[in-house]
C-alpha positions as CSV (number, residue, x, y, z in Angstrom):
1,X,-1.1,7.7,20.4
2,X,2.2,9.2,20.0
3,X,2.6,12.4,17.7
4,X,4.7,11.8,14.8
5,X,7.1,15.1,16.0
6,X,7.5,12.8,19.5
7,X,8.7,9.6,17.6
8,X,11.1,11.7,15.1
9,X,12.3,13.2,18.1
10,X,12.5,10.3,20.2
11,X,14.2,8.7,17.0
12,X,17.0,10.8,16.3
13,X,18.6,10.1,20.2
14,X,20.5,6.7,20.2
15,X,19.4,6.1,23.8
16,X,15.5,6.2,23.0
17,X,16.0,5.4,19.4
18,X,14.5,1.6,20.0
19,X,11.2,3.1,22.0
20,X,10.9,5.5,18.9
21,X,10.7,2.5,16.5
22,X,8.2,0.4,18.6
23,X,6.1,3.3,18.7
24,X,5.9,4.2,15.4
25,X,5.5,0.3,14.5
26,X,2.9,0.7,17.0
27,X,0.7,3.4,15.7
28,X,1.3,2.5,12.0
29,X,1.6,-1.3,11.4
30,X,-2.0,-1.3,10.6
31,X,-1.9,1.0,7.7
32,X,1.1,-0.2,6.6
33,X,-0.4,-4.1,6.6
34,X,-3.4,-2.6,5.0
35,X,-2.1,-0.6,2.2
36,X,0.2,-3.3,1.6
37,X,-1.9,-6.4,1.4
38,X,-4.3,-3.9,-1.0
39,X,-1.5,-3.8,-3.6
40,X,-0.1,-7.5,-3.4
41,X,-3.4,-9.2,-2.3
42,X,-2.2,-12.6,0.0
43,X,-1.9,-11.9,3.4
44,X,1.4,-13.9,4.0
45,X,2.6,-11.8,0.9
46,X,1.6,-8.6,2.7
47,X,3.2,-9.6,6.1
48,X,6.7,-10.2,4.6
49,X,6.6,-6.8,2.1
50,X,4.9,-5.3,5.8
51,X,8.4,-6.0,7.8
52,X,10.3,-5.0,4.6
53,X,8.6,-1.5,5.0
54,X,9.4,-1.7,8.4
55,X,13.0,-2.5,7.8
56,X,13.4,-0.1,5.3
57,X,11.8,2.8,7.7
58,X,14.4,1.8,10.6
59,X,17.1,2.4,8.2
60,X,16.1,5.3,6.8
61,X,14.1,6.8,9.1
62,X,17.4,9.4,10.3
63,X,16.9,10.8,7.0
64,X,13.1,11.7,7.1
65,X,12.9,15.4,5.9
66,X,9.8,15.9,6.8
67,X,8.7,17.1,3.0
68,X,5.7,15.3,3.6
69,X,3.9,14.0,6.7
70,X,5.5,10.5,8.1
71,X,2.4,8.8,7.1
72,X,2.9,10.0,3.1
73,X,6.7,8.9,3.4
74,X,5.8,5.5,5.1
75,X,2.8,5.0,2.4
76,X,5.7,6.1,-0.5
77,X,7.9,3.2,0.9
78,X,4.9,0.8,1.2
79,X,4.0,1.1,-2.4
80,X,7.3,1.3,-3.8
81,X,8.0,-2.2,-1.7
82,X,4.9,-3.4,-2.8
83,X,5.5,-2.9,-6.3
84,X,9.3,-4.4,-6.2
85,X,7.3,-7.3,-4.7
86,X,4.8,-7.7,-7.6
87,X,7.6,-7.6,-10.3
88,X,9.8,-9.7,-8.3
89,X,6.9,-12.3,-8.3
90,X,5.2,-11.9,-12.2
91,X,9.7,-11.9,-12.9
92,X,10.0,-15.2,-10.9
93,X,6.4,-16.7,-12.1
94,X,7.2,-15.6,-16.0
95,X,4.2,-13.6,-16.1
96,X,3.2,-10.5,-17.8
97,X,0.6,-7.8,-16.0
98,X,-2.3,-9.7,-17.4
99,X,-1.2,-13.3,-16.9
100,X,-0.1,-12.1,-13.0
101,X,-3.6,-10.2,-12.5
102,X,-5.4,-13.7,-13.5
103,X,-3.1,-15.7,-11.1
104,X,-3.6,-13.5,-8.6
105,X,-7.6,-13.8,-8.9
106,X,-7.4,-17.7,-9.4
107,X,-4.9,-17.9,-6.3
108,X,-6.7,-15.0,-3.4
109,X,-10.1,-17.6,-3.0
110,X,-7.6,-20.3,-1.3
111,X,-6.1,-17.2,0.7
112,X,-7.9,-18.2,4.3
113,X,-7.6,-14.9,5.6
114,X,-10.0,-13.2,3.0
115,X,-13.6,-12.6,4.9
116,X,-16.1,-15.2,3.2
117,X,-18.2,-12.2,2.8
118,X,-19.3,-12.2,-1.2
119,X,-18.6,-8.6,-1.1
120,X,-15.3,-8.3,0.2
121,X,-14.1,-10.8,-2.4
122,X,-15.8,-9.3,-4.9
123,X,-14.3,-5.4,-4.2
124,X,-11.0,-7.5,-3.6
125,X,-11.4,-9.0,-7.4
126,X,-12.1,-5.5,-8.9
127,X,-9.1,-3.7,-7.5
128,X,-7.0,-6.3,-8.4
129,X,-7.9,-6.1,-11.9
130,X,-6.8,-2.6,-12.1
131,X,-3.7,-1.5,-13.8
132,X,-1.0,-1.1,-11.5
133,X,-1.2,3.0,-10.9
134,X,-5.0,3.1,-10.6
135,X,-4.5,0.7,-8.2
136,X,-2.4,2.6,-6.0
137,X,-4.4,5.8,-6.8
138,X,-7.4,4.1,-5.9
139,X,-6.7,2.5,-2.8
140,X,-4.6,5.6,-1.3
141,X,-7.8,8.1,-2.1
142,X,-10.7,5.2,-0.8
143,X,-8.9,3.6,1.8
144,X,-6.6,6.5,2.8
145,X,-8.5,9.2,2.1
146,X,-5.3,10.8,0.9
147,X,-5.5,14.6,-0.3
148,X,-4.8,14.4,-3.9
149,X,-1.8,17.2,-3.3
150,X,0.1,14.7,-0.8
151,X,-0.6,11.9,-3.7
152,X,1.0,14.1,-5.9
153,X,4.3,14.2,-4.1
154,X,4.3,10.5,-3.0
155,X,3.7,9.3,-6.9
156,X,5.2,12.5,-8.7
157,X,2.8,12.6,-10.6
158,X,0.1,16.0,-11.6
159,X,-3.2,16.3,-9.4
160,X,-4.9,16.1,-12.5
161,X,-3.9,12.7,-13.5
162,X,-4.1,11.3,-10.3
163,X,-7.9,12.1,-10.2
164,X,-7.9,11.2,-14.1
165,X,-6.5,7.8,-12.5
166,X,-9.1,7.8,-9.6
167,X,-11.9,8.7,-12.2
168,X,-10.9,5.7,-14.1
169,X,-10.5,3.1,-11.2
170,X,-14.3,3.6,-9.6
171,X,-15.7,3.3,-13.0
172,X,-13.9,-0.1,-13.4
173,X,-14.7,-1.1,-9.9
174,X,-18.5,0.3,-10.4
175,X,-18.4,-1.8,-13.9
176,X,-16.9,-5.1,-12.1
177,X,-19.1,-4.8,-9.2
178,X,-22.5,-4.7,-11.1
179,X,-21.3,-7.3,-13.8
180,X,-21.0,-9.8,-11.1
C-alpha cells in the first residue's frame, strides 16, 4: 500500500497526477464507503455521497496542507458530504431530524445489502437513532478508532465534548441494544 507522502507527491506532478488519484482511491475507498454509508445508512445513498467525496478530494486535493493526516482530511470531507446529503434529503422529503431518523429505520430493512444478521441490524438501528454529532463521534471513535485530538480538529470541536459526545452515544447504543 502506498504511503500517503508517495500519493501527495505523486499528486502534485501533472504527468503522474492520474496514478496518484487511483491509488489513493485505491487504498481509501473502503473507509470512505464505510464511514459514509455509517452516517447516511442505504448503500446506494452511500455509493453516490462515496464518489462525491471522491470528486471533491480530486479537486481539492492540490490544496491538502497536511494539518492533519490525509485520512482526517478525507474523513472531514466524508462527513461534511454526508451531512449535506442528509439535509438535502430530510429538505427534499419535508422532514425534520426525528421524522428523517424514523424514515430512515422504516426504509434500511428493505435495503438488500444490510447483512440479515439480527445484530448488525440492530447496531445499525441504534446508531441511527443518534443525534447527528454523536453520530459522527461515535462512529469515527468505534469504527475509526480516531484519537480524540485528530477528532478535535476534523469537527472543531473541544476533546472534552467530543468524549462527552462519545460517552453519550454508547450509553444510547448499550440502552437500544438491551431494549431490543
Amino acid at each position: 500500500m502506498p504511503t500517503d507522502e508517495l500519493i501527495l507527491e505523486l499528486f502534485s506532478k501533472e504527468n503522474t497526477r492520474n496514478r496518484a488519484f487511483e491509488m489513493l482511491v485505491k487504498k481509501y475507498q473502503r473507509d470512505v464507503y464505510q464511514n459514509v454509508r455509517r452516517m447516511v445508512g442505504l448503500h446506494d445513498d452511500a455509493n453516490d455521497v462515496s464518489q462525491n467525496v471522491f470528486i471533491k478530494i480530486w479537486r481539492h486535493l492540490d490544496g491538502f496542507r497536511g494539518e492533519s493526516s490525509l485520512k482526517t482530511w478525507i474523513l472531514k470531507i466524508c462527513t461534511n458530504e454526508s451531512l449535506t446529503f442528509i439535509e438535502k434529503r430530510k429538505k427534499l422529503l419535508n422532514l425534520n431530524d426525528d421524522s428523517y431518523t424514523d424514515w430512515m429505520l422504516q426504509t434500511i430493512p428493505d435495503d438488500k445489502y444490510i447483512s440479515s444478521d439480527k445484530i448488525v441490524q440492530l447496531i445499525q438501528q441504534a446508531i441511527l437513532q443518534l443525534p447527528e454529532k454523536q453520530r459522527i463521534v461515535f462512529s469515527l471513535r468505534y469504527y475509526e478508532e480516531m484519537p480524540y485530538e485528530e477528532m478535535s480538529k476534523l469537527l472543531n470541536t473541544s476533546e472534552g465534548a467530543l468524549k462527552a459526545s462519545y460517552h453519550f452515544a454508547v450509553k444510547k447504543v448499550e440502552d437500544f441494544l438491551l431494549k431490543n
